[in-house]
N, C-alpha and C positions, 0 to 999 in steps of 0.2 A: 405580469404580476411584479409590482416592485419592491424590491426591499430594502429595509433600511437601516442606514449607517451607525444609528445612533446605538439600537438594537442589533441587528443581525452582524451588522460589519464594525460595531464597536469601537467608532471614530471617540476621540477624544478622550481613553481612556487607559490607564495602564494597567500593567498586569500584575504589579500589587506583589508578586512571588519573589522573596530573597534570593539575589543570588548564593550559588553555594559557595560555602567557602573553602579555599582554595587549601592545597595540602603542601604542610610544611618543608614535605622530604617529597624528592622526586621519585617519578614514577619510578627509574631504577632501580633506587634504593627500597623501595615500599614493597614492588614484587612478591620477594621472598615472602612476605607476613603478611600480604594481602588473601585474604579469603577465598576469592576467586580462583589463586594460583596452585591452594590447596585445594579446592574441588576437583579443579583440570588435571592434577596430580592425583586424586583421588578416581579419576575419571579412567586415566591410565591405567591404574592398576586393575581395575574391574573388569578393564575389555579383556585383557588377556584369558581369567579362569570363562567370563561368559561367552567368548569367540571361539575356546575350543569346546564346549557344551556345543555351540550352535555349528560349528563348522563338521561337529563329532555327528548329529544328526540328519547337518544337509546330505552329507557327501554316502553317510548307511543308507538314509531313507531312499535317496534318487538312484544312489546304485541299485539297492534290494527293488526298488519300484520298474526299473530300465531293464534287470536280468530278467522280472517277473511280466513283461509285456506281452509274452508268447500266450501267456495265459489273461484270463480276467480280473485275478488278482491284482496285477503290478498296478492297473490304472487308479485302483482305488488307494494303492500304496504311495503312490506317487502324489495324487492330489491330498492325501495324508502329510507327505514331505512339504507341501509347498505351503499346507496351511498351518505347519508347524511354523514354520517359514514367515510368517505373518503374525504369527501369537510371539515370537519373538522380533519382529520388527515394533512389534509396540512397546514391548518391553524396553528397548536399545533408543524408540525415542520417548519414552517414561526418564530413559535414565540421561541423554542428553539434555532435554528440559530442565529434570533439577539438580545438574549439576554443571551442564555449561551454558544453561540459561539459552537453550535456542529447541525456540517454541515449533514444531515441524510438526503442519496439517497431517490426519490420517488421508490414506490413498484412498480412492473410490471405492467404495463398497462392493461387494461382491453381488451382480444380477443374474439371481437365477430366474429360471422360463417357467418354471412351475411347481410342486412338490416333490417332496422325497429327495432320496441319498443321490441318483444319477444325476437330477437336475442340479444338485448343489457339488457332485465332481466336475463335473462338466463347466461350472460358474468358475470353480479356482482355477481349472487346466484353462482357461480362456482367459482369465484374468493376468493381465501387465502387470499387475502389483503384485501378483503371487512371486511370479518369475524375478522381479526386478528385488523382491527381498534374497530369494534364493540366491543371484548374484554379491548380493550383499554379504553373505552368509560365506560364501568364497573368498571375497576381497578382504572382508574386514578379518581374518584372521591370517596370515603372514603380516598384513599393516600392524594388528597390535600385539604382535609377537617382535616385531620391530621397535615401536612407540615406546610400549612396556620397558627391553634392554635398555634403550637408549636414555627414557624417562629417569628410571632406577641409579644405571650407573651413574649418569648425572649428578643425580640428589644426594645418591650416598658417597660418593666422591666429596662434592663440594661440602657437605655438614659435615665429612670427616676432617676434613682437610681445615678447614674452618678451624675447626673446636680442638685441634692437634695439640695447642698450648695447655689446652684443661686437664688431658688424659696421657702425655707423652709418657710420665713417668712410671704409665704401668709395663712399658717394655724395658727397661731397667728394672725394676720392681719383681716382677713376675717371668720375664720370657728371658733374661740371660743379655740382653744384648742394649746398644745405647737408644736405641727409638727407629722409627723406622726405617727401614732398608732401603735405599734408595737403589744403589747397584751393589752386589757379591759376584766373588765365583771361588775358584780355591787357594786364591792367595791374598784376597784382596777385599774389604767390604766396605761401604759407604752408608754410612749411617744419620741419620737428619736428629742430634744432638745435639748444638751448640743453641743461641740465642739465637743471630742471625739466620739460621739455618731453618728454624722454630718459627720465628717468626715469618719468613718470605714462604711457609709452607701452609702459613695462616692466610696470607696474603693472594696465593695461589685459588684456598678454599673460599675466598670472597671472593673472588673471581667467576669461580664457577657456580656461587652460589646465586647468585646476582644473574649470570645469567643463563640458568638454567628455564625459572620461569616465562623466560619468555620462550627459549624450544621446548618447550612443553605445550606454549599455547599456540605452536606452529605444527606443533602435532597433532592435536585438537584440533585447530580449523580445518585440516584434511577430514578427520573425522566425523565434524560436522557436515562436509559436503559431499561426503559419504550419506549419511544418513539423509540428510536432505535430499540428494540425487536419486538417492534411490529407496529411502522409505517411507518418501511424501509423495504427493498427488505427481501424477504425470505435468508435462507442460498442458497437455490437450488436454487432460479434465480438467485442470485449473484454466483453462481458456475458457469451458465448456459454463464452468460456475460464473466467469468474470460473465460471461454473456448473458447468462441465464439473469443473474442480477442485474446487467443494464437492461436486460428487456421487461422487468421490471420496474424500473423506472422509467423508460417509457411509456409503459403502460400507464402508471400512477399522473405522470406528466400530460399525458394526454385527455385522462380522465378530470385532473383539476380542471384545466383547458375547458372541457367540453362540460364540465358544471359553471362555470365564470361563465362560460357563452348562455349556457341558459338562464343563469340567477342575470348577466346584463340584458337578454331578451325579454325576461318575465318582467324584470321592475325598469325598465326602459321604454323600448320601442314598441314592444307587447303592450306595455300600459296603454300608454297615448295612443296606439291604432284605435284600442277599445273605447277609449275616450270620445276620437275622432270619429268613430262611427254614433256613437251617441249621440255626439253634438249633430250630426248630419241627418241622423230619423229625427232631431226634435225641428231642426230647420227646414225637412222635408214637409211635417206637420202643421208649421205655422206659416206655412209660403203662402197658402190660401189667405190666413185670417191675419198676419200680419208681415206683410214686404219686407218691413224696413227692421224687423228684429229678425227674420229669416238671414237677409243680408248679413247683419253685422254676426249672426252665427256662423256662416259660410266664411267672413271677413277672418272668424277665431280658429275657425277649422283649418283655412290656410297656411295660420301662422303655424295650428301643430302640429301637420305636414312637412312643412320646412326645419321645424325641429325633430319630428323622427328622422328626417332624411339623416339629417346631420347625426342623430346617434348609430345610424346604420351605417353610414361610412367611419365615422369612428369605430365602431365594434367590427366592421369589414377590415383597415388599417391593425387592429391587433392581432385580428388574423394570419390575414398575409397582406401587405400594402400592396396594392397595385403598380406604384411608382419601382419598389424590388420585382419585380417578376418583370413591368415594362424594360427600364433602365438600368436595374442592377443595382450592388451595394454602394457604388460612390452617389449617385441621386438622392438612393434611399437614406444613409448614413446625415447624410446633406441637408436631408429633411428633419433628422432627429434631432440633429445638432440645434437646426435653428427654432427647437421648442423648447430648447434651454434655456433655465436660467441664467448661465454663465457665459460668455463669448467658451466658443465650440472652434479650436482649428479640424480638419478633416482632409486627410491625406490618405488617398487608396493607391495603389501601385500595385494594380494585375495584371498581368498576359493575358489572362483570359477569363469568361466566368466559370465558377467554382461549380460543382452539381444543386440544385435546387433547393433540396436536404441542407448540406451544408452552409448555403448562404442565407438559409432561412435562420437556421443556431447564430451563425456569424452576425445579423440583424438584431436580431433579437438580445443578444447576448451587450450587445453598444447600446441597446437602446435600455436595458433593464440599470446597465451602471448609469450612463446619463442621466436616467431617472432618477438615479439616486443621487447623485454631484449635484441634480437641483436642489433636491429637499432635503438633502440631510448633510453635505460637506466642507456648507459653509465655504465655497473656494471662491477664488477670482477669476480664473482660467481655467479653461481645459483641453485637451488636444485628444483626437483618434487617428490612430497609425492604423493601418492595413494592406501588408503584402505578403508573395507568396518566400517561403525557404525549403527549397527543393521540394518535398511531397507534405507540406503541411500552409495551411494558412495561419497568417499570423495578425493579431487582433492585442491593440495595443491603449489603453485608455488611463491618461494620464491628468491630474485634478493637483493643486494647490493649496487643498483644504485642510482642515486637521488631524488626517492621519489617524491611525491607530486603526486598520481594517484586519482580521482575523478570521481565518477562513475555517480555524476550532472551533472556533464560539458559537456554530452554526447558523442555522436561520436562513438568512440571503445568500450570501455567499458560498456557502454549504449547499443552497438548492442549487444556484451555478455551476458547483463544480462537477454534482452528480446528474446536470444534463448534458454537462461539456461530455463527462467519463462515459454517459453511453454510446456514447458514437466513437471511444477513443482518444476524444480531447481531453487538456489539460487547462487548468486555471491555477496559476502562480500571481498571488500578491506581495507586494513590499511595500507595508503602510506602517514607518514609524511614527511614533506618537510626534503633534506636529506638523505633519507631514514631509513632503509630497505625497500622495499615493500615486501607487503602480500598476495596472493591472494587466497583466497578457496573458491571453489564452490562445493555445494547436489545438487545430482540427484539422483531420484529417483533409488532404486535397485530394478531391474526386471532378474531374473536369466529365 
């Protein structure tokens, strides 16, 4: 099935979007009054009162639930603990969402085996995600008992210190003495009064005001991989979905497949057999009463025999060619190339053949872009690279046309990428408007 550049892959066309524009004052300097820095800042201060809520409950519940094990209480105490454990992990990635902007999948749902209160203790005590929040519930609280001091002192250092010129004169003023006390003891006191004194204490508090926002948001990405680690999906269930959904597209893939094969069987080769059997009862009919129109019907029938043959090996070839399963991809590639419009170089560099599977995507996959470098890229040349780099095959198809391919825009490209991904493969373009285009794709190596 091929798709096309003009449409799916979006040759020749730009993307129309302003760039942004760019900001006056540097990132350094913008920090402090950037929005973000005040969320992160805000982010801090919340974990602290909700870390000891949540750490106050882990450490009652799993205790009261572990002393009460002797009996039948503790069990339902315990998976009590953990599913508290879990109505505040949502809570913690509610609050990283809108305020550090990091979007973190819920963990696997909890499967229980049947009805009632046992089967759904029994679903949390088995459940990784219960456990792996209740770890959370531990960790996260010395961390933002931490975060918090460090956050705090920080901020309120640096805006005091900062602003030291606006407010000096209320310790003259009001407290007895010249400004602040840098060092005393009982003979002696050092007092930050004068101008220069004033000012390099101003100069201090832009210092640390400047760079505070950024340990703050060094404090936060721990946080964030806190919560990420341990109150989103496991690595395994998120394998378990990524599979689910490429078996999915397989499925879907296989199904358009095997609809193409029968809409080309039904209006193709199906037709003309039908046909060819017609013409042959009417030339069986008239072979008594007339020879020589019998003949030249036999004469027609031949000819539409040699043209189903001919759509049956083509519709066999999109299949799986014969030439790949005899000789492999350098033949088969070999072969595609020279149905191009474009002069085709063709370079394979294997050890050995790849598994059946794979070399059938790997075909497939040069023969759908070539398809398309003919009808829609407008180029003069093209070249295909293919060799092995350590455990992957590599799949390189390179055009001269005009550029501008986009693997968002969906359509073609998009169908590519999501048959490359079910197997684990990858497809990377680089089509500026223009060109050259680029196109490589990994797949997996299975000898």
């Amino acid at each position: 099935m091929a798709t096309e550049y003009g449409h799916g892959y979006g040759y020749g066309q730009e993307d129309g979007r302003p760039a942004e524009a760019s900001h006056r004052l540097p990132a350094a300097l913008r920090a402090p009054f950037e929005a973000r820095s005040w969320r992160e800042f805000g982010y801090v201060l919340l974990s602290l009162p909700l870390s000891i809520v949540l750490f106050t409950w882990a450490v009652t519940m799993v205790s009261l639930g572990a002393g009460l094990l002797v009996t039948f209480i503790g069990v339902p105490v315990l998976a009590a603990a953990l599913a508290g454990c879990r109505g505040f992990g949502a809570l913690e990635r509610a609050r990283a969402r809108s305020l550090l902007r990091l979007d973190v999948a819920e963990p696997e749902p909890l499967r229980t085996r049947g009805p009632g209160a046992p089967a759904w203790i029994g679903a949390v005590l088995k459940s990784g995600a219960s456990w792996r929040n209740l770890l959370y519930a531990l960790l996260q609280f010395p961390w933002a008992v931490f975060s918090f001091t460090v956050a705090v002192t920080l901020w309120t250092t640096g805006w005091t210190l900062l602003t030291y010129p606006l407010w000096f004169w209320v310790f003259p003023a009001y407290a007895g003495q010249g400004g602040l006390q840098l060092y005393g003891d009982e003979h002696h006191s050092v007092y930050l009064d004068n101008p220069f004194e004033i000012t390099v204490t101003a100069l201090v508090g832009l210092l640390f005001t400047l760079a505070t926002p950024w340990i703050v948001r060094a404090l936060t990405t721990v946080d964030g991989l806190l919560v990420r680690g341990l109150l989103g999906p496991s690595p395994l269930s998120a394998r378990v979905v990524e599979l689910e959904s490429d078996r999915g597209v397989v499925v879907d893939t296989a199904a358009a497949d095997l609809r193409r094969i029968e809409r080309d069987l039904h209006d193709g080769a199906q037709a003309r057999l039908v046909s060819l059997a017609m013409d042959l009862g009417l030339a069986k009919e008239k072979l008594q009463e007339d020879p020589r129109a019998a003949a030249r019907m036999v004469e027609e029938a031949h000819g539409e025999v040699k043209t189903a043959l001919q759509e049956l090996r083509d519709l066999a070839r999109g299949i799986h060619p014969a030439v790949l399963t005899d000789r492999g991809l350098d033949a088969a590639l070999s072969s595609v190339a020279s149905r191009c419009t474009v002069p085709v170089r063709v370079e394979v560099d294997l050890p050995a053949r790849p598994a059946p599977a794979i070399e059938g995507i790997a075909y497939f996959t040069v023969s759908e872009l070539l398809q398309n470098i003919s009808k829609h890229s407008r180029a003069r040349s093209a070249s295909v690279d293919v060799w092995r780099a350590e455990d992957r095959l590599m799949l390189q198809v390179i055009d001269d046309g005009v550029g501008g391919a986009d693997v968002s825009r969906g359509s073609g490209l998009a169908g590519l990428a999501g048959r490359l991904d079910a197997v684990d493969g990858v497809l990377v373009v680089d089509s500026p408007a223009g060109g050259p285009t680029r196109v490589i794709a990994e797949l997996p190596w299975r000898a």
